[in-house]
Backbone as a ProteinNet text record, in pm:
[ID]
protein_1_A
[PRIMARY]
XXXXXXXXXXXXXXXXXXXXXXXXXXXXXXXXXXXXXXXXXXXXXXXXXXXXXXXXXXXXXXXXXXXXXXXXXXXXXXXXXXXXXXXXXXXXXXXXXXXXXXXXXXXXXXXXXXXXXXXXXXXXXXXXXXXXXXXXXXXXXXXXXXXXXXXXXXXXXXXXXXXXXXXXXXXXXXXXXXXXXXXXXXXXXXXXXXXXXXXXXXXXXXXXXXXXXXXXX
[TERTIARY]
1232.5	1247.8	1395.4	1434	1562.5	1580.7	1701.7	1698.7	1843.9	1825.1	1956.7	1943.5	2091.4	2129.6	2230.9	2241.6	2351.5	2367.1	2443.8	2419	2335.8	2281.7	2194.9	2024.2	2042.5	1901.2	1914	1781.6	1739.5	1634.1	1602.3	1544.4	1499.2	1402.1	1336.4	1225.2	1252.9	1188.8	1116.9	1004.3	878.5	780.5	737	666	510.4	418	282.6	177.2	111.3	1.4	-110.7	-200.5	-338.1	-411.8	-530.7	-606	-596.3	-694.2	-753.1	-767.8	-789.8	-757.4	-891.7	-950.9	-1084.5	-1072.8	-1055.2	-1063.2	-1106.5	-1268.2	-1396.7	-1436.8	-1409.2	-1418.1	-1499.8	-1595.6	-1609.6	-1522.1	-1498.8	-1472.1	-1461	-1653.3	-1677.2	-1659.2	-1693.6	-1637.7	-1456.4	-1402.9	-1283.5	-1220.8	-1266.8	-1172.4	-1148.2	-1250.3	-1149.4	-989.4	-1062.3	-918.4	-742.2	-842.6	-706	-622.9	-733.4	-651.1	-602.1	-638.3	-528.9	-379	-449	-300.7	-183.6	-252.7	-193.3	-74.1	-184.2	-109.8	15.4	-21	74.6	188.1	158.1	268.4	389.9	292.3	365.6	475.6	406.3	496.1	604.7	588.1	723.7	695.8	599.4	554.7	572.2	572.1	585.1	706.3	804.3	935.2	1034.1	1118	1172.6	1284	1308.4	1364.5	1519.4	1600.6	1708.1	1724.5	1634.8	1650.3	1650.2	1737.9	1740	1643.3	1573.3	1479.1	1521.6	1506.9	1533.9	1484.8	1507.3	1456.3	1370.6	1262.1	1124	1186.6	1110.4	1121.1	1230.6	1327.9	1423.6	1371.3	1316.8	1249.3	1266.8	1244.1	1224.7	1353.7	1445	1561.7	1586.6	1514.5	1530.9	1531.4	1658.5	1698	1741.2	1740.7	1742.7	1600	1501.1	1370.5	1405.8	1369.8	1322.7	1460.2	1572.1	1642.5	1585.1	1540.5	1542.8	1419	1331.2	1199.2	1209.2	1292.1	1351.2	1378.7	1485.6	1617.6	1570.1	1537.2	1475.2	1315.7	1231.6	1087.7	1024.1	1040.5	963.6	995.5	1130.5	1096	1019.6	976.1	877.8	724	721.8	568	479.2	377.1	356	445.3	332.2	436.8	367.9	190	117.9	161.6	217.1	199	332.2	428.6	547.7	581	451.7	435.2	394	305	187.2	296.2	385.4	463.5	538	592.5	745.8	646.5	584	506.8	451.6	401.3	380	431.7	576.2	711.4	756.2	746.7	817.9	696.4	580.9	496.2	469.2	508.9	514.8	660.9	760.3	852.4	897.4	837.1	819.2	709.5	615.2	525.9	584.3	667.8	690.4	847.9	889.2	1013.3	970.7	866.7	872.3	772	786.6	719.1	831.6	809.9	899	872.1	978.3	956.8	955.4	880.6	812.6	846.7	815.1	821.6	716.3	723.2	574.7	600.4	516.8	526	582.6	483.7	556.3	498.7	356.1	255.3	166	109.4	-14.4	-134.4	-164.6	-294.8	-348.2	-472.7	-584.1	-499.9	-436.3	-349.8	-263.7	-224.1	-80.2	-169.8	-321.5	-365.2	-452.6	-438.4	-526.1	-601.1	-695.7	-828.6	-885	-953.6	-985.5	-1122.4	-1217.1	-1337	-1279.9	-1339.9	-1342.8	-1395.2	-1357.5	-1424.4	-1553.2	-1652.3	-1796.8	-1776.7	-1821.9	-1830.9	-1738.2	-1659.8	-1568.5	-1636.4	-1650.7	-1686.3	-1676	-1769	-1786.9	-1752.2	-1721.7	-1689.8	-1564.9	-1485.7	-1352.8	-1206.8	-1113.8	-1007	-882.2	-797.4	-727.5	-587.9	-548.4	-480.8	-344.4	-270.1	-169.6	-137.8	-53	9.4	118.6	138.7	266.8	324.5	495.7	546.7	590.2	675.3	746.5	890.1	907.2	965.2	982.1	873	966.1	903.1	908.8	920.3	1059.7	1006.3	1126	1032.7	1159.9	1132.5	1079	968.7	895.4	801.1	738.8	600.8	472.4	358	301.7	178	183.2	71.1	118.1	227.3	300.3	204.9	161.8	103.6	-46.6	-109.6	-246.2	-256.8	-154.9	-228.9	-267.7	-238.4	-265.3	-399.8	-470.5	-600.6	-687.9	-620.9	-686	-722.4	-619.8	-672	-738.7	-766.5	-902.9	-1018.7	-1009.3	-1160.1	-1205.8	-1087.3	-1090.9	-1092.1	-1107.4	-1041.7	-1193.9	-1332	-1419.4	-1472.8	-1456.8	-1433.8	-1363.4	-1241.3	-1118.3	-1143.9	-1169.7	-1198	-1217.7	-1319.6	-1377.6	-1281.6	-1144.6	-1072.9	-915.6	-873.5	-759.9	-732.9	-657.3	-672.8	-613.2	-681.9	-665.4	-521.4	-409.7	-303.6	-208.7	-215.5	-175	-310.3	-369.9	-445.3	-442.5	-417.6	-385.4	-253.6	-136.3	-4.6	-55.5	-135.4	-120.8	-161.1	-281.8	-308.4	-183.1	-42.9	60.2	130.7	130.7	177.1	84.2	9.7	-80.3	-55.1	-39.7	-42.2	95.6	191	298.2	394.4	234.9	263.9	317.4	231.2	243.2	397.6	438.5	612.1	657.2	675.9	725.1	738	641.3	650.7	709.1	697.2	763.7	925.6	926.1	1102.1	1191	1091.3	1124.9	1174.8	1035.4	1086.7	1175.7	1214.5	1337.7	1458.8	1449.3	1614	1642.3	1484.5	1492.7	1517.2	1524	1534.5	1422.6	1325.2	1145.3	1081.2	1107.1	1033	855.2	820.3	729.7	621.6	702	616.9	625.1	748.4	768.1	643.2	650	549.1	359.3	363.8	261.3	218.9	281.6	285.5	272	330.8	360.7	241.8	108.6	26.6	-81.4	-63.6	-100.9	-112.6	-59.3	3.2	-85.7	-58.1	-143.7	-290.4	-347.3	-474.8	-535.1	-457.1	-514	-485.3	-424	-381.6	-554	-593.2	-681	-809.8	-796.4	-952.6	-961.2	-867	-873	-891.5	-821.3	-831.8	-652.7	-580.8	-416.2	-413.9	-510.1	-474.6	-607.4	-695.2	-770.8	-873.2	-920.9	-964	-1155.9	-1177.3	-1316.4	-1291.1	-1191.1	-1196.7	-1145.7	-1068.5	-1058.9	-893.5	-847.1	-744.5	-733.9
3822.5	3679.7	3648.1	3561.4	3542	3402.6	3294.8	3141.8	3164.9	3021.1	3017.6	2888.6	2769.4	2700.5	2585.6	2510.2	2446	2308.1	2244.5	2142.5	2043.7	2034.6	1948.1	1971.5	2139.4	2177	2302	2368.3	2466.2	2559.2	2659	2756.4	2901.7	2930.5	3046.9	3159.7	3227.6	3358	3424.2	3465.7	3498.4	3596	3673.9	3819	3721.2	3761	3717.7	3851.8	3822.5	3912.7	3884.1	3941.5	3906.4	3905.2	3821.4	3784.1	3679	3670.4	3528.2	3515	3433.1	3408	3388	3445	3473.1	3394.2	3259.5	3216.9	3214.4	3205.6	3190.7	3284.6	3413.6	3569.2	3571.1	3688.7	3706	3853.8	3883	3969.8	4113	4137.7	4226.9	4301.1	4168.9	4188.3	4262.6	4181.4	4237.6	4384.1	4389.4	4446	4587.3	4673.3	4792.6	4742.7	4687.2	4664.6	4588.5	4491.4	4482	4561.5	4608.5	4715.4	4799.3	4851.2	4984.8	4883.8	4740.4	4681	4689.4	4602	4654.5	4767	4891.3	5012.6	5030.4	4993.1	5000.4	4939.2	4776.2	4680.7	4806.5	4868.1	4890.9	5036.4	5099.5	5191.3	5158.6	5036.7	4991.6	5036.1	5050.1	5102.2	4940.1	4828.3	4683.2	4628	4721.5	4691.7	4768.1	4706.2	4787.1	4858.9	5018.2	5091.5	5098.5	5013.6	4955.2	4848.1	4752.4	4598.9	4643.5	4518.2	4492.8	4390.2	4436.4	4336.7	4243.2	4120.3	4028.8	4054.6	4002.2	3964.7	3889.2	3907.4	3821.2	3682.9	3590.1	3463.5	3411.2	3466.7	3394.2	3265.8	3256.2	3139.6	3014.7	3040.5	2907.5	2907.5	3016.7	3028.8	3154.6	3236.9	3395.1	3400.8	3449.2	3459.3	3311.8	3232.4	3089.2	3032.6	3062.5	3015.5	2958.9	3035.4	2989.2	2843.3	2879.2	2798.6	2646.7	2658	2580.5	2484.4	2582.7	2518.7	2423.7	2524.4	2449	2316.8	2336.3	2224.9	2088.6	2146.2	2020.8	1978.5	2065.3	2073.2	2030.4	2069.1	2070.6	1928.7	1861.7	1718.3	1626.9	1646.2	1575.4	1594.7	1663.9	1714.8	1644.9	1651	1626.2	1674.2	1649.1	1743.2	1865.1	1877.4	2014.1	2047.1	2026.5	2077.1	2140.7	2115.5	2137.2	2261.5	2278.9	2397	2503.7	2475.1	2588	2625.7	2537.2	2570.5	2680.3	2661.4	2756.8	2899.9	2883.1	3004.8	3084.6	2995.6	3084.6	3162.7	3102.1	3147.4	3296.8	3240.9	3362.8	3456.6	3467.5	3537.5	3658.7	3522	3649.4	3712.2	3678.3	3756.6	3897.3	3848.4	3949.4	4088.5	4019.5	4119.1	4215.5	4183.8	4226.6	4322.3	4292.7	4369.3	4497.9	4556.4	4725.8	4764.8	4672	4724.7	4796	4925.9	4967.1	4892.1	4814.6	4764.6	4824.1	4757.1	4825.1	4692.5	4738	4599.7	4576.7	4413	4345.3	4236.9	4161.9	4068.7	3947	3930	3791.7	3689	3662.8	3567.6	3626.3	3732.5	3783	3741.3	3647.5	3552	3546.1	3568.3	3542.7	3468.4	3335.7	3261.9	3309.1	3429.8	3538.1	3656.9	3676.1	3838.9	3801.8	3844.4	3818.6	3935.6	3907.8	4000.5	3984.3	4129.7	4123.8	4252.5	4217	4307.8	4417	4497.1	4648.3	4753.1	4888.7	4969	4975.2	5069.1	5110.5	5166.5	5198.8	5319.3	5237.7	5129	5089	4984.5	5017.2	4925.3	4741.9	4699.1	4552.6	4496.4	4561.8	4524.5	4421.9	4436.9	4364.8	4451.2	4452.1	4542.4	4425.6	4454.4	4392.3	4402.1	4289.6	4339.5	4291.8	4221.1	4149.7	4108.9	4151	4051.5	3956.6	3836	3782	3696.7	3614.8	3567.4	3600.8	3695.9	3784.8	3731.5	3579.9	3449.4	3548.7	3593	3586.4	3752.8	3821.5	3962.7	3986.8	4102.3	4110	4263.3	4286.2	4428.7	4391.7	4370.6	4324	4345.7	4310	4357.2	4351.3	4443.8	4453.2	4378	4313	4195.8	4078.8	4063.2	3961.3	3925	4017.4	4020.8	4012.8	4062.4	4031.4	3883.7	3783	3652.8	3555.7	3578.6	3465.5	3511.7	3649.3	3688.1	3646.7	3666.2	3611.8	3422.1	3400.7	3239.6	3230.4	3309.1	3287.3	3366.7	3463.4	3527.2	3534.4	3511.4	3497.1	3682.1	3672.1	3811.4	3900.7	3810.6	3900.5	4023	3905.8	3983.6	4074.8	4077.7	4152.6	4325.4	4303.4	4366.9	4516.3	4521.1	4638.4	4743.4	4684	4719.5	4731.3	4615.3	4627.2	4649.7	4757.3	4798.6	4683.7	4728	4646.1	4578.1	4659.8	4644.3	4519.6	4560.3	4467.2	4349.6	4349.2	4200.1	4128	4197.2	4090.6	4024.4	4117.3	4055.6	3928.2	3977.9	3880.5	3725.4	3746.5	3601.9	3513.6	3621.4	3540.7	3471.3	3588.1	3520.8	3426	3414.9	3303	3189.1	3191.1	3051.9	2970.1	3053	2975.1	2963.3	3002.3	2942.6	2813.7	2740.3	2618.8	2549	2612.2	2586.1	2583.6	2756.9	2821.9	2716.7	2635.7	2535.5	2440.5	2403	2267.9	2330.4	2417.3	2512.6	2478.5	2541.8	2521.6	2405	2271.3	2183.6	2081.1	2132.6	2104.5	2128.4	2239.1	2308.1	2222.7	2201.8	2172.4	1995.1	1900.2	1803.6	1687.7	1734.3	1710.9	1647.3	1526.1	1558	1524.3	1465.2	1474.7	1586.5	1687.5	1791.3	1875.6	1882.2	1904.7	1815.5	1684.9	1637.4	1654.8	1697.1	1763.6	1880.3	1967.6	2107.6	2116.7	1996.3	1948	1923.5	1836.9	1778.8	1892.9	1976.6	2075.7	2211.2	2205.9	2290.9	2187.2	2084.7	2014.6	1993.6	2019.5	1981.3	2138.3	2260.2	2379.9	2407.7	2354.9	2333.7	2282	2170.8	2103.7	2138.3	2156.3	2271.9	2416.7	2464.1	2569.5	2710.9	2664	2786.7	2740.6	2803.2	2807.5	2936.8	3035.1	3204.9	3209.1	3180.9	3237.6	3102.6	3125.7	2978.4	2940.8	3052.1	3094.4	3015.6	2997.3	2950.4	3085.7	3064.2	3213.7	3248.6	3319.6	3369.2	3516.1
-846.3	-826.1	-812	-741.1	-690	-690.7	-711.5	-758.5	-694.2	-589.5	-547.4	-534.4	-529.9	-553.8	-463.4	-413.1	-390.5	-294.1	-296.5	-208.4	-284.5	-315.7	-413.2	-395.7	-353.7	-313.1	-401	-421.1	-490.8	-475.5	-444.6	-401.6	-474.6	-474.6	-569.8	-500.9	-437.9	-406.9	-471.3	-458.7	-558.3	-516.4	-551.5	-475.3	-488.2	-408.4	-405.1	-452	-524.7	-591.7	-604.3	-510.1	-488.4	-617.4	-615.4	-706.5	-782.5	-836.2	-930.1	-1046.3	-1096.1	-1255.6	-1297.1	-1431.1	-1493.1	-1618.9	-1637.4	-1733.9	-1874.1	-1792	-1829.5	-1913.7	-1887.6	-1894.7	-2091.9	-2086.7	-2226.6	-2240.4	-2394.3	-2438.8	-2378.3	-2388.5	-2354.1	-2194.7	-2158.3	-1997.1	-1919.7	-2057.3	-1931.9	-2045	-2162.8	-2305.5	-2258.8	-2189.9	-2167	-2038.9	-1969.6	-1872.5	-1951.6	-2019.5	-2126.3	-2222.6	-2257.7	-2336.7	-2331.5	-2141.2	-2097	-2050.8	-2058.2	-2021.3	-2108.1	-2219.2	-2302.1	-2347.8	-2394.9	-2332.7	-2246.8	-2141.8	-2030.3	-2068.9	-2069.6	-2138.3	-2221.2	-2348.3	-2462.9	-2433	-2313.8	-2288.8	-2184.9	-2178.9	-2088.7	-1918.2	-1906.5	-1755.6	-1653.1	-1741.8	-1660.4	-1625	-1642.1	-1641.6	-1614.1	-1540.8	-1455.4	-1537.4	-1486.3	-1579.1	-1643.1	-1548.8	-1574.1	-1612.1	-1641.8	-1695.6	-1884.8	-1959.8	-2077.7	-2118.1	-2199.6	-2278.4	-2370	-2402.9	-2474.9	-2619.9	-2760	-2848.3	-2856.2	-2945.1	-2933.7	-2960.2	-2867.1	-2928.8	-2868.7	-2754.4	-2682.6	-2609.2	-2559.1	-2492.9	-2578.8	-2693.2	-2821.1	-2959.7	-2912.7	-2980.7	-3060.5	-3043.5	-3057.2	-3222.3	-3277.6	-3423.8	-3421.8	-3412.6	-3399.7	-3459.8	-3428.6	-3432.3	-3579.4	-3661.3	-3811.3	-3846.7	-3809.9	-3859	-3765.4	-3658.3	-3612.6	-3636.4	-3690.4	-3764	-3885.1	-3982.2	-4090.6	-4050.1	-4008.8	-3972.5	-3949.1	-3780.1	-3709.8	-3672.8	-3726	-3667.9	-3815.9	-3968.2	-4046	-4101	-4116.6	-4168.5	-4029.3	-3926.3	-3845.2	-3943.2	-3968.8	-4065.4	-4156.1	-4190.8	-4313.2	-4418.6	-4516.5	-4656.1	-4634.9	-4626.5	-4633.8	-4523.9	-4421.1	-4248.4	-4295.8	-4386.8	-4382.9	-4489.2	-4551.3	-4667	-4587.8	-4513.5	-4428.6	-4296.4	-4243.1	-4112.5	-4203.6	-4313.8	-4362.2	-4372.3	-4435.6	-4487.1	-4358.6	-4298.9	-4138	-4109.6	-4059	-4006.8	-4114.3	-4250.2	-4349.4	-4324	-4300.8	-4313.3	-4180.2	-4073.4	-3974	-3930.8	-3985.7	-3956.7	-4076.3	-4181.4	-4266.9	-4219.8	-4184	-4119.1	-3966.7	-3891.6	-3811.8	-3826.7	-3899.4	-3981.4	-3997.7	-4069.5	-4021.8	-3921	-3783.8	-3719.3	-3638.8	-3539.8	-3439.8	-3300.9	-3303.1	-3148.9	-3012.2	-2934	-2832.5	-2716	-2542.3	-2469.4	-2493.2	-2488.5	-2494.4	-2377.1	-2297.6	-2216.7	-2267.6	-2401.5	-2488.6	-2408.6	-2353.8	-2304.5	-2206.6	-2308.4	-2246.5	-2219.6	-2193	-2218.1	-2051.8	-2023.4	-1934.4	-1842.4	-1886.8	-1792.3	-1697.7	-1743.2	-1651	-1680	-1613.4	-1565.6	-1454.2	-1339.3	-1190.7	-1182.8	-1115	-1111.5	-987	-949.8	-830.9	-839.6	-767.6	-771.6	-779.1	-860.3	-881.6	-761.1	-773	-650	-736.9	-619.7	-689.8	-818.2	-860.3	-1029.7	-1130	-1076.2	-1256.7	-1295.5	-1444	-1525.7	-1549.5	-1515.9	-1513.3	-1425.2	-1269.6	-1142.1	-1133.1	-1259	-1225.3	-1295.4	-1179.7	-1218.9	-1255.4	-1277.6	-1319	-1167	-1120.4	-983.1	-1081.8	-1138.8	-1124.5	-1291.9	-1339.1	-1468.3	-1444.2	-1488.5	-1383.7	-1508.1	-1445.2	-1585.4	-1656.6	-1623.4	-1718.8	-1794.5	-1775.6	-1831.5	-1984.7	-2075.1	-2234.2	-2268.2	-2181.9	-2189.2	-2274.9	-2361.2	-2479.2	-2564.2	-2646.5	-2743	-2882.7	-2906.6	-3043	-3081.4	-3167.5	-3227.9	-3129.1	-3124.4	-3021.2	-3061.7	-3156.3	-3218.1	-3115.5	-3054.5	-3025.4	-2891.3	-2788.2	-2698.5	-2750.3	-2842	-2873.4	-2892.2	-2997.3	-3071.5	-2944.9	-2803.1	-2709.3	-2664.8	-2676.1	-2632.7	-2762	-2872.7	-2964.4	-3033.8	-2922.1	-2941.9	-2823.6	-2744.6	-2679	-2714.3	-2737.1	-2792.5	-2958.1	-3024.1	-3143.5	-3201.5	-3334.6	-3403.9	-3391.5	-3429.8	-3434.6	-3312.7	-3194.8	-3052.9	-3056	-3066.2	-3064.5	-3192.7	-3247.7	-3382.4	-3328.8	-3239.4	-3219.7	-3083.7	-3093.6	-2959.4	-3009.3	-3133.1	-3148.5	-3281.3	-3278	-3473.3	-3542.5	-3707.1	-3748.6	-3798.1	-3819.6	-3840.3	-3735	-3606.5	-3543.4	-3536.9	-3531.6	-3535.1	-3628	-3733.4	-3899.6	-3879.2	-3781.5	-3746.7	-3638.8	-3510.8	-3440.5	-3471.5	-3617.3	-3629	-3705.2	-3776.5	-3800.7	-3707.8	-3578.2	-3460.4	-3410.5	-3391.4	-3355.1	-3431.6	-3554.3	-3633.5	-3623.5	-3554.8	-3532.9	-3375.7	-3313.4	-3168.8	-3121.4	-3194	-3183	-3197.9	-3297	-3346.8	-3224.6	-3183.5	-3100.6	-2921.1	-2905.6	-2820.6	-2853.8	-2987.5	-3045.1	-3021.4	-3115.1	-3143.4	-2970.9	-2869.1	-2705.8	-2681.4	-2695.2	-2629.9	-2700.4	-2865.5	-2866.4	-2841.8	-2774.9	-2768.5	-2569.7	-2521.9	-2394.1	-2408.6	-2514.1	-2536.1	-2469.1	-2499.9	-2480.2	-2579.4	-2655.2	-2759	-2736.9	-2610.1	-2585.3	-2615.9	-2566.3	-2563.9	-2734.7	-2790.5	-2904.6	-2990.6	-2958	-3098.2	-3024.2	-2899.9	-2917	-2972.3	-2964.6	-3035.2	-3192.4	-3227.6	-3381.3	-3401.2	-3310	-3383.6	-3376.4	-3254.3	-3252.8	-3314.8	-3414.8	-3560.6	-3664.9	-3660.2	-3763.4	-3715.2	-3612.6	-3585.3	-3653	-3590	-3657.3	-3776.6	-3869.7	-4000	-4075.5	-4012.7	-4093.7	-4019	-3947.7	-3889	-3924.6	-3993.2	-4075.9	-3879.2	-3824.3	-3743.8	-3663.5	-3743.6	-3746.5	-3731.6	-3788.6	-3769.9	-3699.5	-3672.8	-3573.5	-3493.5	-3383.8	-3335	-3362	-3423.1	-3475	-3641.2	-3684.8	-3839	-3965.9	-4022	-4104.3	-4102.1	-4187.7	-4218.2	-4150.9
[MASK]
+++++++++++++++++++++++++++++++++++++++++++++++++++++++++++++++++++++++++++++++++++++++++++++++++++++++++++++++++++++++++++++++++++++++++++++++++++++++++++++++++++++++++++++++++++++++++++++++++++++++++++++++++++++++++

């Protein structure tokens, strides 16, 4: 991708990649193809072999994040929204501290994977053509790429495909997605979108599915 500039015009070059987006999709349907993605993702095969990877969480303020949660995101809160946000945050960065980092996409979700009929003989007649968005690709925990499949299929789906170690991480990452947009569209000076994210942290706060979208810790 290429962004060029000037004159009071602006311009962005962009590769095209066939296929379509499977929203809808169950579990079972697409889970071996994801999970060789996965894979792939984690051995760095999605990235090109001379590029530097970012720190998780650049997009929303990198090693910035937590302070920035503190600071400016948690007195917007309730008082409980403001107990359950800190603890989130301490919970999943504690958890990801002895992990060995690996590339991860850093917004792996159905939204950025295109699909296109399969040849004869593969399984469930859909291959996977395209991952795209490589916007917050970075070197981090590889739960980091599971919690966005898991706020769509939820953990029980997932269970039988992704060990258990990283999926207990990804629902930390999951529970403080929501920040992680808020954290963004404050640094982007949004608060629009920031106090959606906010209420959006508090809606899964009190529906009890903040770590998973099925309900559950």
């Amino acid at each position: 991708m290429v962004r060029a500039a000037g004159e009071g015009h602006a311009g962005m070059l962009t590769s095209w990649i066939p296929g379509r987006h499977y929203a809808d999709a169950d579990w079972p349907q697409v889970a071996p193809q994801i999970t060789a993605l996965l894979r792939f993702v984690e051995a760095g095969e999605a990235f090109r072999a001379d590029g530097e990877l970012a720190e998780p969480r650049t997009w929303c303020g990198g090693h910035q994040f937590p302070h920035i949660v503190t600071e400016l995101l948690l007195p917007l809160l309730s008082a409980d929204a403001r107990v359950a946000a800190r603890q989130a945050v301490m919970d999943m960065l504690a958890a990801e501290q002895a992990v060995e980092p690996v590339p991860v996409h850093g917004d792996l979700g159905m939204h950025n994977i295109l699909w296109r009929d399969a040849a004869d003989g593969q399984p469930a007649g859909l291959a996977i053509s395209g991952l795209i968005d490589f916007d917050n690709a970075a070197r981090g925990d590889p739960a980091i790429d599971v919690a966005p499949l898991l706020g769509q299929f939820g953990s029980a789906a997932l269970a039988g495909a992704i060990t258990p170690g990283i999926l207990d991480r990804a629902k930390l990452h999951r529970a403080t997605l929501s920040l992680q947009v808020a954290a963004a569209a404050e640094l982007r000076h949004d608060p629009a979108l920031r106090d959606f994210a906010l209420a959006n942290f508090a809606r899964r706060l009190t529906t009890g599915t903040l770590y998973d979208p099925c309900g559950g810790n």
